[in-house]
Every structure is written in structure tokens, then in C-alpha cells.
C-alpha positions in Angstrom: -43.1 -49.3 -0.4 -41.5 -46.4 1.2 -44.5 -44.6 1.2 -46.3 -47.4 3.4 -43.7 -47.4 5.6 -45.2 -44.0 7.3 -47.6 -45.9 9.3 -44.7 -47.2 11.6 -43.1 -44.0 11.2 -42.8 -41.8 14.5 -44.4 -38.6 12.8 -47.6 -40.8 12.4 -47.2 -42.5 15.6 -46.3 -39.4 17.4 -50.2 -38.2 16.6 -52.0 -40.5 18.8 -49.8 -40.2 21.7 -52.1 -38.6 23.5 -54.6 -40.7 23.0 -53.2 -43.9 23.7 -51.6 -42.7 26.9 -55.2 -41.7 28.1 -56.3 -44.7 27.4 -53.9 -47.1 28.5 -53.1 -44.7 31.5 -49.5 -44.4 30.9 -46.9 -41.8 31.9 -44.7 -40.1 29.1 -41.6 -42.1 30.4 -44.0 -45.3 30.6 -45.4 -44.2 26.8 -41.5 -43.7 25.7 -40.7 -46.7 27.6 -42.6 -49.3 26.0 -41.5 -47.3 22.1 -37.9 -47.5 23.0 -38.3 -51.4 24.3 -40.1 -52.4 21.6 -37.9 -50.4 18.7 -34.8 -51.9 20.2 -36.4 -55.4 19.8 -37.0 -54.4 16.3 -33.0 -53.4 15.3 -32.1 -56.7 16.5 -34.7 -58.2 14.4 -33.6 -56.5 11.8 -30.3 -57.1 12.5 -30.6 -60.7 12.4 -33.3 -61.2 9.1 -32.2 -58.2 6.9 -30.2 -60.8 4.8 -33.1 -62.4 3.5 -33.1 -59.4 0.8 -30.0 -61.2 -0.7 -31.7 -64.3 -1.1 -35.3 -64.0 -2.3 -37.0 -61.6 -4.9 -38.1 -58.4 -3.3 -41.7 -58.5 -4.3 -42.7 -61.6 -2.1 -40.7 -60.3 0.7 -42.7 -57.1 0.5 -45.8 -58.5 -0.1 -45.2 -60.3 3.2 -44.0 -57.1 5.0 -47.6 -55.1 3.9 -49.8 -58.1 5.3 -48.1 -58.2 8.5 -48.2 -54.3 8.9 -51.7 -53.9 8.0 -52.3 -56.5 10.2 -50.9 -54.9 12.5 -52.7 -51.6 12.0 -55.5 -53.3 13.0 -54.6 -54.3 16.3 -53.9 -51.1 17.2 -57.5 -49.9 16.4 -58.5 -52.4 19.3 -56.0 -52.4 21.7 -57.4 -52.2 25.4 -54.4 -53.1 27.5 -51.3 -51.5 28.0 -49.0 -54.3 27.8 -50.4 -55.0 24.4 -48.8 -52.1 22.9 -45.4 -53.4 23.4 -45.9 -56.1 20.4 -47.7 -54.0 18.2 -45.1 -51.3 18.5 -42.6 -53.6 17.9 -44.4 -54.8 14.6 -45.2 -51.3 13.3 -41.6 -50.9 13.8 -40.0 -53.7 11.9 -42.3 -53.7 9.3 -42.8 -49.8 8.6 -40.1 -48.3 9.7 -37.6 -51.3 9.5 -38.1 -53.5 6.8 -40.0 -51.6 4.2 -37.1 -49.2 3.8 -34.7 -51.9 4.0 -36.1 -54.1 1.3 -36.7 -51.0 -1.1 -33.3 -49.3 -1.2 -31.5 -52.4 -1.2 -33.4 -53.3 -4.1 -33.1 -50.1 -6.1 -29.2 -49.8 -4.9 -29.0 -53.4 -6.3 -30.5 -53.2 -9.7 -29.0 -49.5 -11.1 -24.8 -48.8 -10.9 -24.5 -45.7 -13.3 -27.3 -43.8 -11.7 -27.7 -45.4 -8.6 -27.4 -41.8 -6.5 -30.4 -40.6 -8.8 -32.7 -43.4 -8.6 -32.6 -44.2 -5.6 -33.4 -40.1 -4.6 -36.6 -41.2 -6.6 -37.1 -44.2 -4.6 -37.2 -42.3 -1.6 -39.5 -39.8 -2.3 -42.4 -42.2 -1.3 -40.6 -41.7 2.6 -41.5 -37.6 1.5 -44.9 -38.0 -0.1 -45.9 -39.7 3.3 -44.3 -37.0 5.3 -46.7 -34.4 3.7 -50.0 -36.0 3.3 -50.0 -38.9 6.1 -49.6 -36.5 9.4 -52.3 -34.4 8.0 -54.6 -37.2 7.3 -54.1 -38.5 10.4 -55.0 -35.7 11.9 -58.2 -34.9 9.9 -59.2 -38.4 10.0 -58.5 -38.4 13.8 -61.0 -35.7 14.3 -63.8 -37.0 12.1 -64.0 -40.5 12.7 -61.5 -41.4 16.0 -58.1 -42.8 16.3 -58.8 -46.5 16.5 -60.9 -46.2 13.0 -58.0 -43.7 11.6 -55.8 -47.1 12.5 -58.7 -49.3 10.3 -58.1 -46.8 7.7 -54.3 -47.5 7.7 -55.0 -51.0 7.5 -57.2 -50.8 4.7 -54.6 -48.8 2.6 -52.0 -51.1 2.9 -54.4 -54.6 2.4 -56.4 -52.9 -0.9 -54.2 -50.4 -2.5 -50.7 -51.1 -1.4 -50.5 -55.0 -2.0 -51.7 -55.0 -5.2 -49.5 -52.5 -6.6 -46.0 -53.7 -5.0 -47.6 -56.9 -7.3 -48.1 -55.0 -10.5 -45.0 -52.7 -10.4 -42.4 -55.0 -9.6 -43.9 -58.0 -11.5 -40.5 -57.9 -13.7 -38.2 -57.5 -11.3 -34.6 -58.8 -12.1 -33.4 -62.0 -10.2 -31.8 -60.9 -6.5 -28.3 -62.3 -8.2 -28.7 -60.2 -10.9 -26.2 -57.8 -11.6 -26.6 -53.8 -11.9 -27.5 -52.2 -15.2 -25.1 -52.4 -18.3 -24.5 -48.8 -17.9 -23.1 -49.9 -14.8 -20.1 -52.2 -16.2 -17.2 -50.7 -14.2 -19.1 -52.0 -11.1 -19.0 -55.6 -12.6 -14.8 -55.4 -11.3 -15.8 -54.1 -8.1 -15.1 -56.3 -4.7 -18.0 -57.5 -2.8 -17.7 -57.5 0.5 -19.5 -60.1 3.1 -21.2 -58.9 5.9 -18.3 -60.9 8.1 -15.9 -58.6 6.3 -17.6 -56.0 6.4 -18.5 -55.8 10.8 -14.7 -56.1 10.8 -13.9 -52.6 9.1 -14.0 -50.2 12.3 -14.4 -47.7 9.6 -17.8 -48.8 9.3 -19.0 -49.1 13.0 -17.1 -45.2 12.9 -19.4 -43.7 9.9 -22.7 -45.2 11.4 -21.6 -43.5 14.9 -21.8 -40.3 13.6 -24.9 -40.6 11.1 -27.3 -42.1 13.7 -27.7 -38.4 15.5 -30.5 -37.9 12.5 -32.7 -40.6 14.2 -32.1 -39.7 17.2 -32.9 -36.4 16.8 -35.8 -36.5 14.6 -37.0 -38.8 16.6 -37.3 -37.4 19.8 -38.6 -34.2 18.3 -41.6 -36.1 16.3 -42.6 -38.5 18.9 -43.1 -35.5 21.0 -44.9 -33.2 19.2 -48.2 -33.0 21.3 -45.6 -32.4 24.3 -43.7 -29.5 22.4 -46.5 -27.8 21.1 -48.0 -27.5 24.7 -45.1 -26.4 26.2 -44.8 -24.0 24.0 -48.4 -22.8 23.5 -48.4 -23.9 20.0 -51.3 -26.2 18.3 -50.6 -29.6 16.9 -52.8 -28.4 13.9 -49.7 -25.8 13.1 -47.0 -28.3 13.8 -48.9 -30.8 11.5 -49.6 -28.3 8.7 -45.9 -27.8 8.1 -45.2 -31.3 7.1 -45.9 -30.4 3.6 -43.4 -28.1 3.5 -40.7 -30.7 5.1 -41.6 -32.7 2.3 -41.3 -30.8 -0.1 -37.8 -29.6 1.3 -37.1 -33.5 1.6 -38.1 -34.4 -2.2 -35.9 -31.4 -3.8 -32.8 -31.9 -1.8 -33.3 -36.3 -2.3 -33.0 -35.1 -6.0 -30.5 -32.5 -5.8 -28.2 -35.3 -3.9 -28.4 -38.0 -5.6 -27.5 -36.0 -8.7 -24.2 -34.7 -6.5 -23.4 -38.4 -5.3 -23.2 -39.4 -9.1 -21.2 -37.0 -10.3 -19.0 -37.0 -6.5 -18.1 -39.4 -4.2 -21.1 -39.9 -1.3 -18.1 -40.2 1.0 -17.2 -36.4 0.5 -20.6 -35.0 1.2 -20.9 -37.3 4.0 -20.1 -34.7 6.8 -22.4 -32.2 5.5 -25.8 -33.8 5.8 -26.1 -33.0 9.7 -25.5 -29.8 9.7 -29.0 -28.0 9.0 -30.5 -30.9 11.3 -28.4 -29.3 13.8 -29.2 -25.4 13.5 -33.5 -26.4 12.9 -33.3 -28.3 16.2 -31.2 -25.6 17.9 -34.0 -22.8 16.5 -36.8 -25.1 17.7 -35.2 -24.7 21.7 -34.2 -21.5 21.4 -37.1 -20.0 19.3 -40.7 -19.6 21.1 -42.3 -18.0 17.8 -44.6 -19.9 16.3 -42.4 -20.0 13.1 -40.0 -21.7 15.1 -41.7 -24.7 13.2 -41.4 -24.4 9.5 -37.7 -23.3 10.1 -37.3 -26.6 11.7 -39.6 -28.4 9.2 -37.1 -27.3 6.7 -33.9 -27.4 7.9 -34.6 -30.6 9.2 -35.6 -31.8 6.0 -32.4 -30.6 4.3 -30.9 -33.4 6.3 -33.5 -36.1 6.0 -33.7 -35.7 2.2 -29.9 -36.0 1.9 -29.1 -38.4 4.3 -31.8 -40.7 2.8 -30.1 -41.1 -0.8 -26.4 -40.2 0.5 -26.6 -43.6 3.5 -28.3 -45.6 0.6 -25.3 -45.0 -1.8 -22.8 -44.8 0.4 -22.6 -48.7 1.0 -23.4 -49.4 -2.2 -20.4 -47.2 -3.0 -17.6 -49.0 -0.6 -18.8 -52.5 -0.3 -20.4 -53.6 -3.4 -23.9 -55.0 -3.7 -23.7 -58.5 -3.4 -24.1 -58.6 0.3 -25.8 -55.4 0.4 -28.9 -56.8 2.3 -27.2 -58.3 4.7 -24.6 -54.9 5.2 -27.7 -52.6 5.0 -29.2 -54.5 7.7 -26.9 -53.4 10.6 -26.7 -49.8 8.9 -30.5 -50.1 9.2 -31.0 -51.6 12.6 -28.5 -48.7 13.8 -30.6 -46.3 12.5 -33.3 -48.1 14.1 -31.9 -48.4 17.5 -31.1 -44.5 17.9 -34.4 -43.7 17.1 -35.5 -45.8 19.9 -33.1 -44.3 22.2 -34.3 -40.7 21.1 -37.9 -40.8 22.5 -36.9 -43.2 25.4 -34.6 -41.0 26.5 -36.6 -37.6 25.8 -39.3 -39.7 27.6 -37.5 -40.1 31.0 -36.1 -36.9 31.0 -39.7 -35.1 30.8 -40.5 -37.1 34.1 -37.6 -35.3 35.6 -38.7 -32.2 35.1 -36.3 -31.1 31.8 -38.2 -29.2 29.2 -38.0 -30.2 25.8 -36.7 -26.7 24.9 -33.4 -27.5 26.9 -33.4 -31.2 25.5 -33.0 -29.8 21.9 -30.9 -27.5 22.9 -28.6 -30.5 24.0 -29.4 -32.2 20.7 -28.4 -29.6 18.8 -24.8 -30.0 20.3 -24.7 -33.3 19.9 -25.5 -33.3 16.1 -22.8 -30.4 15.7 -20.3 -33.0 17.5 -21.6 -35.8 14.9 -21.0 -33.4 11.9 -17.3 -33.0 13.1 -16.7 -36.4 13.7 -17.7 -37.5 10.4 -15.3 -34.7 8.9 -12.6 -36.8 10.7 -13.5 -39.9 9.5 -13.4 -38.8 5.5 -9.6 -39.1 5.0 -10.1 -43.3 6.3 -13.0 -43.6 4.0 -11.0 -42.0 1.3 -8.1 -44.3 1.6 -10.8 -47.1 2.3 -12.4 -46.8 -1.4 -8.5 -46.2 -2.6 -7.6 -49.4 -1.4 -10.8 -51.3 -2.7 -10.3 -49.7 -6.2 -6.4 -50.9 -5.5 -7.8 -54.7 -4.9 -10.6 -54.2 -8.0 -7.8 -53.5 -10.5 -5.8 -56.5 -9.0 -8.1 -58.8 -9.2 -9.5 -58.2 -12.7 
């Protein structure tokens, strides 16, 4: 499932750019435009249907989620008119980006307590594993049979190969009110919180503040990776052959975290995840080298490996897994809605005239500023899981 969520990912997205703004005749603000419309349409979404996951068994909600976004895939290979691609945007981006990850992590944060830091860093090495062979593919398959077929192919995938194995794998899947492993048995004291509860914790508005800067940034910097690599004089060939090399960054520091978060608190390494997101970006504006691009590829993949497993456990960690659909599901859509606002706003900015190598540079601060805001905000989280351990105890 995380895997197939690359195919409403911006890093795949991001490689047809230039075609589908040929085609459809649009402007990089207008090509930015209609992504950021249609993402922000997709966090409310999100927003709004994410509690299903607390209500129905996974597998038929994912099964669901494939056919709609290889369906979806497909209309891509024949779109023809420009206001066309506001839909399918907005599909690719609830149902790849959005919901897959939603459904999966929320699952695998639901069914393991003892090693829930650990399992879910496996869960989310299909988001790596797509990060290194996807853009490539893309790219290849681009040149040899065309973009719109490349989208057939995508289709394809998900309708013959994903489908059926979402169906086999998870064909004993515990009931969606089941509770976490044995192993797992001081959870069974732990609170619950609602999602009601939950939006009225400013503590929790405060942490997803400061993590957002990852989607933003990434964002902006994948969805414009044709403009970047002209600007610079680079090829999108050498941008694209890196993406290995972020995933394998990504998969060893997923691991290395959620072996951290179980033996620590994910509210302590919290402020830390940012900060090599913040030096790759700043490199990547500063740098015109070439090799500029693997130092991004891996710093910025410190922070998308960690932040993946850390955000997973985190509100697992401080509001119980009960709700956890429906509490993921604004976390989510937040996540959702900066990385809307990252190419929109990259977007509009190129039609003034600022180069993306000034735009990271501005990123770069921002991220820095996210990084110390978090650091802030760990004494409230700390006294926040003090006081929900406090109430646990009471109430057993």
C-alpha cells in the first residue's frame, strides 16, 4: 500500500510536468495552480472521511482506494483539456498520496503496541522502495513508450499486481476494534482520546505547525525538478538517478528510528527530524555543482525516513489508538495541505521572476525556524504524556 501510493506522489508527478504543461498550454503558476487547488480539496477530503479507518477493516477500504487510483491513472493517459486535470489531480491526491498512507499506518500503528516504532519503520519502507525505482521508471518508460502510456502502465500495476496482493496479505487481518498485540498490555490502561478531544489540545494544532515544513519543502523542490535542473544546467536524468540513493538513506534511517522511538519517547526526537531537511535544501540554493543533488537527496532523506515512522508513532504515543483514524486524519490532511501550498506557492513566485535558488534559500530558513519551534514545544508534550500516564493510572 505505501508503495502504490507513489503514483500520486509529487516526485512521480513532478516528471511529466513538462509535458502536461505543453499540452494543456499552461503557465508554471497555472500548472502549480491547478496542483495546489486540487491538493487542498484533497486535505479537506481527507479531513472529513479519514475516520472511516476506525470503522471498517482496512483491506476493503484499500481495495477501494487502488481501484479508484488506477482508475484514475488512466484518465490521465487521456486527458486533452486543461480543466480536466483539476479532478484527476485531486484523485491522485487523495488516493495516493492521501489515503493510502493513511489507511496503512493507522493500521500497522493499530495492531502492534510493544514494537510499534519498529514496524511501522517497516511499513514505510514501501513509501522508500517507490522513491528509488518509480522516478526512474518513469523516466525510462517516458522515453520509450510516452507519458500518457507510462500513466496506462501505472494503471495496470495497481489493477493486476497491487489489488490482489493487498487481498492475499491482509486476508487475516485483526478486527478494526481489536486491540494491539499482547506484548503490548501496558497500552490496554492507556486513555483514548476522541478526535473532539483531541482538536481541543492546542498542543496538537502546535506540533503539526512545525512538522508540516517537510511537505512543504519537499514538495516544492520535487514538483519542480524539470525547473531546477534547467536553471541550473543540470539534466533531469541526474536529478532522477539519485533517487536510489534517497531511498536508501530513507529506508536505513525509517529503521534506525523506529528502533530509537521504542526504546525513547518519539516526543524527544521530535525536534530533530528537520534539521538535515534544512541544511540539503539550503546546499541545493546555494550549491551550483552538480553534486549539489545527492547531498540533498540525502540529507533530505534523513528527514523523510525519520519523520515517516517518528509522526506515525507519535499519536499513537499521546492519544491512544482507538480514534487513531480519525486523529491521523487531520495530522494527515495537514501534511497534505502544506504540500499543496509548497508547489503553489513556488509556482507563482517563478512567474515573478524569483529563482528557485533564492526560494530554497528561503525554505531553508523556514525549516530552521520549524526545528526551533518544535524544541519549544517538547516541555508541553512532556507534561502532556505525564498527565495522560497521571489519568491511565487513575482510571485503572
Amino acid at each position: 500500500m505505501t508503495m502504490s501510493s507513489s503514483f500520486g506522489q509529487t516526485y512521480f508527478i513532478g516528471i511529466f510536468a513538462p509535458q502536461l504543461k505543453h499540452v494543456l498550454g499552461l503557465t508554471d503558476g497555472g500548472f502549480g495552480g491547478f496542483y495546489m487547488g486540487a491538493t487542498l480539496a484533497s486535505a479537506c477530503v481527507l479531513t472529513w472521511a479519514g475516520r472511516i479507518a476506525d470503522h471498517f477493516r482496512i483491506r476493503g477500504l484499500a481495495v477501494c482506494v487502488l481501484g479508484g487510483l488506477g482508475a484514475t491513472c488512466m484518465a490521465m493517459a487521456g486527458i486533452s483539456s486543461a480543466w480536466l486535470l483539476l479532478p484527476i489531480f485531486f484523485c491522485l491526491r487523495l488516493f495516493g498520496q492521501g489515503f493510502l498512507g493513511h489507511l496503512s499506518l493507522t493500521g500497522v500503528a493499530r495492531w502492534y503496541a510493544a514494537r510499534r516504532g519498529r514496524m511501522i519503520s517497516f511499513a514505510v519502507l514501501g513509501f522508500q522502495v517507490s522513491q528509488a525505482t518509480m522516478p526512474i521508471a518513469a523516466v525510462m518508460l517516458n522515453n520509450a513508450l510516452g507519458w500518457r502510456n507510462t500513466w496506462v502502465a501505472a494503471a495496470l500495476l495497481l489493477f493486476l499486481v497491487a489489488i490482489p496482493l493487498v487481498l492475499l496479505l491482509m486476508r487475516h487481518e485483526p478486527r478494526h476494534d481489536e486491540k494491539p498485540d499482547a506484548a503490548g498490555a501496558a497500552e490496554s490502561l492507556q486513555r483514548d482520546w476522541t478526535r473532539a478531544e483531541v482538536i481541543r489540545t492546542p498542543a496538537f494544532f502546535a506540533v503539526l505547525l512545525g512538522t508540516v515544513a517537510s511537505s512543504f519543502v519537499s514538495t516544492a523542490v520535487f514538483f519542480n525538478q524539470a525547473n531546477l535542473v534547467a536553471e541550473k544546467g543540470w539534466t533531469l536524468a541526474w536529478f532522477t538517478a539519485w533517487f536510489p540513493a534517497y531511498a536508501a538513506t530513507s529506508f536505513v534511517t525509517a529503521l534506525l528510528t523506529g528502533w530509537l522511538v521504542d526504546r525513547f519517547d518519539a516526543r524527544q526526537l521530535l525536534p530533530l527530524f528537520l534539521l538535515p531537511l534544512a541544511a540539503g535544501v539550503l546546499v541545493l540554493g546555494l550549491v551550483g555543482s552538480p553534486l549539489a543533488v545527492p547531498a540533498f537527496m540525502v540529507l533530505g532523506a534523513v528527514t523523510n525516513g525519520s519523520g515517516a515512522t517518528l509522526l506515525a508513532t507519535l499519536w499513537a504515543e499521546l492519544f491512544g489508538t482507538r480514534h487513531l483514524g480519525a486523529i491521523r486524519s487531520i495530522a494527515a490532511a495537514a501534511q497534505v495541505l502544506a504540500s499543496a501550498l509548497g508547489p503553489g506557492v513556488a509556482g507563482v513566485l517563478l512567474d515573478l521572476g524569483v529563482r528557485l535558488e533564492h526560494q530554497f534559500i528561503g525554505m531553508a530558513l523556514y525549516t530552521l525556524a520549524a526545528c526551533l519551534w518544535l524544541k519549544l514545544l517538547v516541555p508541553q508534550l512532556d507534561r502532556l504524556g505525564t498527565n495522560l500516564r497521571g489519568v491511565e493510572l487513575k482510571e485503572g
